[in-house]
C-alpha positions in Angstrom: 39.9 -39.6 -21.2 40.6 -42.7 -19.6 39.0 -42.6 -16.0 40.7 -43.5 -12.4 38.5 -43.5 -9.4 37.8 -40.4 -7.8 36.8 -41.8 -4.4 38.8 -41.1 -0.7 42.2 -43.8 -0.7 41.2 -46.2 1.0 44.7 -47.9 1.2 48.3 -46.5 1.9 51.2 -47.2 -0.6 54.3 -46.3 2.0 56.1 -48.9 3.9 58.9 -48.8 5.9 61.9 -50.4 4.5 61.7 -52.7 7.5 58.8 -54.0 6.2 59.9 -54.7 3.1 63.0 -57.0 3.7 62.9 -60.2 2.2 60.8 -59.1 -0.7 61.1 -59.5 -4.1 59.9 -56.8 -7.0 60.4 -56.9 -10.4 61.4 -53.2 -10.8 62.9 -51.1 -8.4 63.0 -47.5 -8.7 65.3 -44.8 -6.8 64.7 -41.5 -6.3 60.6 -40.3 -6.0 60.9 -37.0 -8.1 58.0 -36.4 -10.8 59.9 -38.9 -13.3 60.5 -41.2 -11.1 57.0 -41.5 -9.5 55.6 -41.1 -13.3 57.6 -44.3 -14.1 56.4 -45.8 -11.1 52.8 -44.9 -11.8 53.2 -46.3 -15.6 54.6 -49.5 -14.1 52.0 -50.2 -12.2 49.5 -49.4 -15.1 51.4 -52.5 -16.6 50.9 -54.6 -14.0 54.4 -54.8 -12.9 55.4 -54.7 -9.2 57.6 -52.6 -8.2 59.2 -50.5 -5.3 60.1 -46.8 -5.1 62.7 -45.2 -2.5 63.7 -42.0 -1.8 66.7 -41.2 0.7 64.3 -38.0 1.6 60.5 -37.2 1.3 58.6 -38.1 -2.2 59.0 -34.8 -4.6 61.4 -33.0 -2.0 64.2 -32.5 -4.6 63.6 -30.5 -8.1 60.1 -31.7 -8.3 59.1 -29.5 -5.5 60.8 -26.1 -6.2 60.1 -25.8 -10.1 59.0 -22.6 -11.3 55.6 -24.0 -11.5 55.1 -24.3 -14.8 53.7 -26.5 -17.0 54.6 -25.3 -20.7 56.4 -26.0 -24.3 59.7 -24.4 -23.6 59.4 -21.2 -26.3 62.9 -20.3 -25.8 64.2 -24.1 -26.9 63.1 -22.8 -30.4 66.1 -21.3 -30.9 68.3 -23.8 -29.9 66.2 -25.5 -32.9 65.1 -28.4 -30.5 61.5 -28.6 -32.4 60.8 -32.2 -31.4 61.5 -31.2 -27.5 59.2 -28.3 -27.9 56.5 -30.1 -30.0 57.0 -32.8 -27.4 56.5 -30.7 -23.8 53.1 -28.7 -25.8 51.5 -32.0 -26.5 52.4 -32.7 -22.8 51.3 -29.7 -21.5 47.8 -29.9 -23.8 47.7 -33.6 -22.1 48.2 -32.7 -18.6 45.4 -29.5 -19.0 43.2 -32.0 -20.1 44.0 -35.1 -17.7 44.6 -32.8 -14.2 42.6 -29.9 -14.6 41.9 -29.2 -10.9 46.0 -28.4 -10.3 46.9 -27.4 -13.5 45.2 -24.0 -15.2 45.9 -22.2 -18.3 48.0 -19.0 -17.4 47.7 -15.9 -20.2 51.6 -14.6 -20.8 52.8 -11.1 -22.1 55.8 -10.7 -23.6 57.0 -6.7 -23.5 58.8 -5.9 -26.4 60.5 -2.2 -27.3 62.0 -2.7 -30.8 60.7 -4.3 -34.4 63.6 -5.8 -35.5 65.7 -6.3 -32.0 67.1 -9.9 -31.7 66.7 -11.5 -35.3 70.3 -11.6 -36.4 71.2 -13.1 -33.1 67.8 -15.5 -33.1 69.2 -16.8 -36.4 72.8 -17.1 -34.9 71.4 -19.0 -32.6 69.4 -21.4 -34.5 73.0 -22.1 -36.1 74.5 -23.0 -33.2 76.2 -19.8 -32.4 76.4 -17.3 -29.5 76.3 -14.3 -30.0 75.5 -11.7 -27.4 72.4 -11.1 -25.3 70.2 -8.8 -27.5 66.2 -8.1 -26.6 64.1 -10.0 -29.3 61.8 -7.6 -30.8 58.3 -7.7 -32.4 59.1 -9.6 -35.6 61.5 -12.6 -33.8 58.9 -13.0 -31.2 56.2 -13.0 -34.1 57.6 -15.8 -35.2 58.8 -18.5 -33.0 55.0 -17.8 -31.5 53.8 -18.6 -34.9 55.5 -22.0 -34.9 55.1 -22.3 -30.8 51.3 -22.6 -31.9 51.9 -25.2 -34.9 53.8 -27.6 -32.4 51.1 -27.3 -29.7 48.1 -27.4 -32.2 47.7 -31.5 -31.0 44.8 -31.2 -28.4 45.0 -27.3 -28.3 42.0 -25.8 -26.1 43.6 -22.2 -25.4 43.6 -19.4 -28.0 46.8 -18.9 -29.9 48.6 -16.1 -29.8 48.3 -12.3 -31.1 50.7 -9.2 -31.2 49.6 -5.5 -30.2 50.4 -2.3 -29.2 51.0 -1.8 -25.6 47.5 -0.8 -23.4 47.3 2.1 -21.2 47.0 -0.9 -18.5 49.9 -2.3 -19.2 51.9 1.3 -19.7 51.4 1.7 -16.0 52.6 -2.3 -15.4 55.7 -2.2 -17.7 58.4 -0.1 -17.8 58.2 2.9 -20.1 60.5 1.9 -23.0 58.0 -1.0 -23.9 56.1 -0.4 -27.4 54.3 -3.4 -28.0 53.3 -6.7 -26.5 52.9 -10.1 -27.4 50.6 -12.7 -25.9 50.4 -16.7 -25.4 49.0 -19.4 -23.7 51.2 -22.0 -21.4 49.8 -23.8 -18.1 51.0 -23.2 -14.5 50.3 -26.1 -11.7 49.7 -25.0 -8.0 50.9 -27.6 -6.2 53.4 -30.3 -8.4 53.4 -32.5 -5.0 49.7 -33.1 -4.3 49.7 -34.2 -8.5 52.7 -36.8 -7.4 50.6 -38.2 -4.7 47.5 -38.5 -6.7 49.5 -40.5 -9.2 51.3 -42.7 -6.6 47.4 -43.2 -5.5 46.8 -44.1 -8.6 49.4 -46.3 -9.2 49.2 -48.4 -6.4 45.5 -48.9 -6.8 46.4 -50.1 -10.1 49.1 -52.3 -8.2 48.5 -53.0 -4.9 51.5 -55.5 -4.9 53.5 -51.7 -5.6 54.6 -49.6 -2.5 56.9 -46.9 -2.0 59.1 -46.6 1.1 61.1 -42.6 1.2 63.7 -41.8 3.7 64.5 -45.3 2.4 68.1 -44.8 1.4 70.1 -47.1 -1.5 73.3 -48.3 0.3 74.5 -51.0 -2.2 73.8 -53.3 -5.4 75.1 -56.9 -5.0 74.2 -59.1 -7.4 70.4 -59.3 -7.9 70.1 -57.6 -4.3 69.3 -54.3 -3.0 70.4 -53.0 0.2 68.3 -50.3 1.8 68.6 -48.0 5.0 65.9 -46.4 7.0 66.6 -42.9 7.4 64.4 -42.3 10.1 65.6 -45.2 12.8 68.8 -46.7 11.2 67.5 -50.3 10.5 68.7 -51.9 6.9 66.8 -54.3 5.1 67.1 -55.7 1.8 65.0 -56.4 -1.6 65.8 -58.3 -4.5 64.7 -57.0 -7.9 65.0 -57.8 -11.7 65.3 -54.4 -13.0 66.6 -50.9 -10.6 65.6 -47.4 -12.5 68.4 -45.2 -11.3 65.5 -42.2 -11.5 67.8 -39.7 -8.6 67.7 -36.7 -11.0 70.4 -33.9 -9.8 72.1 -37.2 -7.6 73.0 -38.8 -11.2 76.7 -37.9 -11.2 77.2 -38.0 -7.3 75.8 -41.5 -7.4 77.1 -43.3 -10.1 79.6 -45.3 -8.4 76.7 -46.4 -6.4 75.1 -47.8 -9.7 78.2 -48.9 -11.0 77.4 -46.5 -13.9 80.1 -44.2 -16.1 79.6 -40.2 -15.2 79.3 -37.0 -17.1 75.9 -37.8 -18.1 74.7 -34.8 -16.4 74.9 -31.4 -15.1 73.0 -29.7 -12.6 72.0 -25.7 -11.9 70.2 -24.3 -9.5 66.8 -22.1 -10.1 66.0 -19.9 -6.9 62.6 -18.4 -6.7 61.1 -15.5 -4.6 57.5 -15.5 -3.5 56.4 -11.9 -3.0 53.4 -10.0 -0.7 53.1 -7.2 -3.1 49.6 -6.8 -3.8 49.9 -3.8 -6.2 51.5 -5.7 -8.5 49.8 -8.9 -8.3 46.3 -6.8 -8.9 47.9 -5.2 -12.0 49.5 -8.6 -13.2 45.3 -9.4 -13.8 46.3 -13.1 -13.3 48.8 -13.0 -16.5 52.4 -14.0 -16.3 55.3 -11.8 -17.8 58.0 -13.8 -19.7 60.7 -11.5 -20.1 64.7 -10.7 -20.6 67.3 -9.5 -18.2 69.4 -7.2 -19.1 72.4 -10.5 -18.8 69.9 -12.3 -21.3 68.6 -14.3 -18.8 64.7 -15.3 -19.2 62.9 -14.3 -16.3 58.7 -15.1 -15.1 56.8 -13.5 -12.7 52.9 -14.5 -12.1 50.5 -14.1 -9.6 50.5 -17.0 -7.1 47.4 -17.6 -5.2 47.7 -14.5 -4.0 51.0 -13.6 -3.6 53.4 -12.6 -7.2 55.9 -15.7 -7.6 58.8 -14.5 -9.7 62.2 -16.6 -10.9 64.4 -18.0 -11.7 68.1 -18.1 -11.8 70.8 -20.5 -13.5 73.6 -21.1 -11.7 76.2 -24.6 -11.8 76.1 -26.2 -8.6 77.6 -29.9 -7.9 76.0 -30.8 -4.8 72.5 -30.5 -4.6 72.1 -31.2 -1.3 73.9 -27.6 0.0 71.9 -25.7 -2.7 70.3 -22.1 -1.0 69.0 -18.8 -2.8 72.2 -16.9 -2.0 71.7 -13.3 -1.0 73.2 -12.4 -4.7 70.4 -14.4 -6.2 67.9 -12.5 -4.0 69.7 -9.1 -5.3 69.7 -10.3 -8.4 66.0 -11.0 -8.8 65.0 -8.5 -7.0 66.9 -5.9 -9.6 65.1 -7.7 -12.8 62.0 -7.0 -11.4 62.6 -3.3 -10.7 64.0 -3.3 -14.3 60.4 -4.2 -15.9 58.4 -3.0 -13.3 59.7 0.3 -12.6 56.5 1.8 -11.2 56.3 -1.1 -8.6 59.2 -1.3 -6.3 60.2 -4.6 -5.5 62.6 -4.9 -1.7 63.5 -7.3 0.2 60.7 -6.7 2.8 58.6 -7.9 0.1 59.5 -11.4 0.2 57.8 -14.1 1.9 59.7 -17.1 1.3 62.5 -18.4 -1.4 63.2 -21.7 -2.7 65.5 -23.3 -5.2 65.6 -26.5 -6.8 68.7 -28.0 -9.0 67.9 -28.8 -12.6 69.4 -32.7 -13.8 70.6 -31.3 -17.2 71.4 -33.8 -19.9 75.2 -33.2 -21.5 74.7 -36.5 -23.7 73.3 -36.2 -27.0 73.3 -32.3 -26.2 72.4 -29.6 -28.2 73.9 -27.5 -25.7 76.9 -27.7 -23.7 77.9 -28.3 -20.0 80.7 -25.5 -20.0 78.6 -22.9 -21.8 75.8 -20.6 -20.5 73.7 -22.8 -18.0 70.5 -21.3 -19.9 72.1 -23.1 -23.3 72.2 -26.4 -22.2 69.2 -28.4 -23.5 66.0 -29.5 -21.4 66.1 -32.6 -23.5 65.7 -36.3 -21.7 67.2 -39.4 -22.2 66.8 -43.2 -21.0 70.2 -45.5 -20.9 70.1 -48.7 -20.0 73.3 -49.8 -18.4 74.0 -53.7 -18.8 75.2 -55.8 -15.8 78.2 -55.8 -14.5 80.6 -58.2 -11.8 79.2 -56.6 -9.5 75.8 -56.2 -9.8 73.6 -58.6 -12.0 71.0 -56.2 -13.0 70.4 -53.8 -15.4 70.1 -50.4 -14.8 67.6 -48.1 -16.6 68.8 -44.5 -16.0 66.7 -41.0 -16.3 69.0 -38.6 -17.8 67.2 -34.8 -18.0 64.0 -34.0 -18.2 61.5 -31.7 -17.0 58.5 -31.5 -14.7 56.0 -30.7 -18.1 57.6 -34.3 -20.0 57.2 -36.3 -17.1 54.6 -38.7 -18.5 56.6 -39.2 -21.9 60.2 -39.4 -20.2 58.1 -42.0 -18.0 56.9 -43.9 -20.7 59.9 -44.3 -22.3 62.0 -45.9 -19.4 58.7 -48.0 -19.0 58.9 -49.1 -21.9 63.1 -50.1 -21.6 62.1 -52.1 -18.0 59.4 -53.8 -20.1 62.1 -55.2 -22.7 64.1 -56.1 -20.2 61.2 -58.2 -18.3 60.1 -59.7 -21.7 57.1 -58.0 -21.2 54.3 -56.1 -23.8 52.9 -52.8 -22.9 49.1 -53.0 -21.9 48.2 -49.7 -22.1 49.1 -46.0 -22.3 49.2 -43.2 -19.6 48.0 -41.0 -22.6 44.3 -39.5 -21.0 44.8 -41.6 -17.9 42.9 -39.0 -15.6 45.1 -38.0 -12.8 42.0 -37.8 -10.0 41.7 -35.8 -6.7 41.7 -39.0 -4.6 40.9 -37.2 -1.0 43.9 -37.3 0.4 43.9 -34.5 2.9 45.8 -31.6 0.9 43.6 -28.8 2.8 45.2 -29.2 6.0 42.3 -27.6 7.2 41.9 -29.7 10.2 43.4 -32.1 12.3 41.4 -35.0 10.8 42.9 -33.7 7.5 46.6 -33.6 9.0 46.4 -36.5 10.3 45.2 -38.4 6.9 47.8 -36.9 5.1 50.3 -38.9 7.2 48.5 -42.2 7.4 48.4 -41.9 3.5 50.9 -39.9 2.3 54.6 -41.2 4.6 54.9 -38.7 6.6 58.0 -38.9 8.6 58.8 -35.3 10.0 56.7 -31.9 10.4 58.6 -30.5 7.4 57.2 -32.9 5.4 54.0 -31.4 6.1 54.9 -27.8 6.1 56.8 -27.9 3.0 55.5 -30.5 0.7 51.6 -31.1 1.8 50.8 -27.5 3.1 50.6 -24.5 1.1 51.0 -22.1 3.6 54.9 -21.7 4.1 55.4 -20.8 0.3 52.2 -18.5 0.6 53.9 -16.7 4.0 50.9 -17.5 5.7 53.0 -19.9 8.4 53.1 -18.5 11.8 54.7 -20.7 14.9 51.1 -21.2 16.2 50.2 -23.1 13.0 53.4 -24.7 13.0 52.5 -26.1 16.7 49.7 -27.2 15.2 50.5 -29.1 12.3 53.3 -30.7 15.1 50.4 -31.7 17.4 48.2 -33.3 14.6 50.5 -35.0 13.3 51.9 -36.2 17.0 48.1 -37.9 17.3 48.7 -39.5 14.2 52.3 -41.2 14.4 52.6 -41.3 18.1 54.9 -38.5 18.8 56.3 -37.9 22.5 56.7 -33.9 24.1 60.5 -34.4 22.8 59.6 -35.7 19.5 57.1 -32.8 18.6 59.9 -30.0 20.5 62.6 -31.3 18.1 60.8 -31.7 14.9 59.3 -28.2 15.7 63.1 -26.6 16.6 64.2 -28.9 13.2 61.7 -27.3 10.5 62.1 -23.7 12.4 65.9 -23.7 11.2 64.8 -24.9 7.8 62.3 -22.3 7.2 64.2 -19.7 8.2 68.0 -20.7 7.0 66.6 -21.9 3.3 63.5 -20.2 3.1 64.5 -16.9 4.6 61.6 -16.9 6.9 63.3 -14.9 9.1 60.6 -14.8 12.2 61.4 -18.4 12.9 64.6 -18.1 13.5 
């Protein structure tokens, strides 16, 4: 594996847009979700300089609320998207390899209660039809695991997978109509933004030339120029660039005018997730994840989570991801699968210690699937499409169509590889075992010397970013209004914070936990 240092940041990559005006950078890049800061960190690898905004915090859309996993997509096989599958195991078998301190093997049980269940419809399926949801049974199961472990066999170091009867263990775990069960390896991550920031580390030690501004909002192409506006005070400023990477994920549609770009590239669906105290059940999960169908045909996870039992997801159209919330009927919902398969353990609302949902950018070009099917049907697949200049706006645009978080270094590569063509340069090297290294960047929280490093390296602009995309300890339920004041005050030392300032950004992140996180005691 290729080595990056492992040594404390010595140097911040965030500016303020202010900061930036007058500049010029070969590539600019909008939108800081795990493709987009994957691209930048590639960029960089070439040498290139470049600039990455975000209208909100790095990772705060998708990239921050996936189901935390890092895997091959199973169920893809039969939508008979092989090179997608064989694509996100090599991935996953990279990232296990590259990242190992966030991103850990994770042992998954499929229950299964008939033989034959499921193969008619499988093969319907693979055709292109569909049919009805059925349960997959032993033999189906058998085999798409059978070729799930030929696509992933590249850099393989977990055991493949095997088919047995149901335990005693498990018979008091599952619910009583299960026979058999089947068992696999896939990856989990346990925190996808700490990974982001060790790669915009990364990056811009590569490139110090590169820096990344977020709550740095795009406000207009002209010509060769890009207009930017600081969130946080108001000020504009602009940049001039050779290349932009239109990298805004679930925005594509809603910004495409913005770009000067044609729609209906994409669709997006939200995935809600519930985070559960339920320590019976996490103790009987024995650190394995169940992968299992709803009764609707809906695939369903649920894992133990540091502690706690995270369990998702749902699939439902939205169009502006910017009002997406786990509805109650989504809670109701989840809550009902979970009592389905795990009728011994009852699963309430009192059980949940936080929810959060992300929207999924969902490709419609080039589709296997199809934007007005099922939202489960339409494909995970990527896509890069360079859009040429236009009377407008003299530069190209290199958009990310798709994706998902376990492709991010190939989907990266790839729209590396269009900028590149479009600079008239050669790729230097790969991101292929580039180590993605712990770079001491205060992730612990753990004190206020830790808090405060965090926001001199990591551009901090409000408490939330903190409590939601630096801290662990909202999504574990372990955030109490004392620790919240605390994380206020450290940070307040750190950016220069007034009484006001700290009493409005702790009023500000109390409504957001409790409104879209249903932490009720802050309300």
């Amino acid at each position: 594996m290729t080595q990056t240092p492992n040594s404390s940041a010595s140097a911040s990559a965030f500016r303020r847009p202010q900061q930036l005006n007058g500049s010029h950078f070969q590539v600019v890049i909008v939108g800081s979700g795990i493709n987009g800061v994957g691209t930048f960190r590639d960029l960089c690898l070439q040498g290139v300089k470049c600039l990455m905004i975000d209208k909100g915090d790095i990772g705060s859309g998708a990239s921050s609320a996936p189901s935390r996993m890092i895997h091959g997509g199973l169920r893809y096989l039969e939508n008979a998207e092989f090179s997608l599958v064989k694509e996100s195991a090599q991935e996953r078998n990279n990232l296990l390899l590259t990242a190992p301190h966030l991103i850990k093997p994770l042992q998954t049980v499929i229950p299964l209660s008939s033989r034959l269940g499921g193969m008619f419809g499988s093969a319907l399926r693979f055709l292109g039809a569909n049919p009805p949801a059925q349960s997959r049974g032993v033999l189906a199961v058998a085999l798409g695991l059978t070729i799930y472990d030929f696509m992933g066999r590249k850099d393989r170091t977990m055991p493949r997978h095997w088919v047995s009867t149901v335990s005693k263990t498990d018979q008091a775990l599952l619910a009583p109509d299960v026979r058999w069960t089947a068992h696999f390896y896939d990856a989990w991550i346990t925190h996808p933004e700490r990974l982001m920031h060790e790669l915009i580390a990364d990056a811009h030690h590569l490139q110090p030339d590169a820096v990344v501004s977020n709550y740095c909002e795009l406000i207009a192409l002209e010509n060769n120029t890009v207009v930017l506006q600081d969130r946080a005070s108001g000020t504009q400023a602009s940049v001039t660039a050779d290349v932009v990477i239109n990298a805004t994920g679930a925005w594509l549609e809603s910004t495409s005018d913005l770009f000067a770009v044609p729609k209906g590239r994409m669709v997006g669906t939200k995935g809600s997730h519930l985070v559960l105290d339920h320590p019976a059940l996490a103790e009987e999960l024995r650190e394995r994840m169940v992968y299992f169908e709803a009764r609707d045909g809906r695939v369903c996870i649920v894992y133990p989570f540091m502690g706690r039992v995270l369990a998702g997801s749902t699939d439902i159209p939205v169009t502006d991801p910017d009002a997406a919330r786990t509805e109650n009927g989504e809670i109701d919902y989840l809550l009902s699968v979970l009592n389905e398969v795990f009728p011994r353990h009852k699963v309430t609302a009192q059980n949940i210690v936080y929810t959060y949902v992300g929207v999924r950018p969902l490709a419609t070009i080039q589709s296997k699937g199809t934007a007005h099917g099922t939202p489960g049907k339409i494909s995970r697949d990527h896509h890069v499409v360079t859009d040429a200049p236009t009377d407008r706006r003299s530069l190209p645009v290199v958009n990310l169509v798709g994706g998902k978080w376990t492709t991010f270094r190939s989907l990266a590569e790839e729209a590396t590889d269009a900028a590149l063509q479009i600079l008239g340069l050669k790729r230097k090297a790969s991101t292929t075992g580039r180590t993605i290294a712990p770079v001491g960047l205060g992730f612990d929280g753990s004190d206020v010397e830790s808090v405060r490093r965090l926001c001199r390296l990591t551009g901090v602009v409000h408490l939330s970013d903190v409590v939601l995309h630096r801290s662990l300890d909202a999504i574990l339920g372990r955030l109490d209004v004392p620790r919240l004041e605390y994380f206020a005050h450290a940070i307040a030392a750190e950016l220069g914070w007034d009484a006001n300032t700290i009493s409005q950004e702790v009023a500000s992140c109390r409504a957001l936990l409790s409104t879209k996180h249903n932490m009720r005691h802050f309300a």
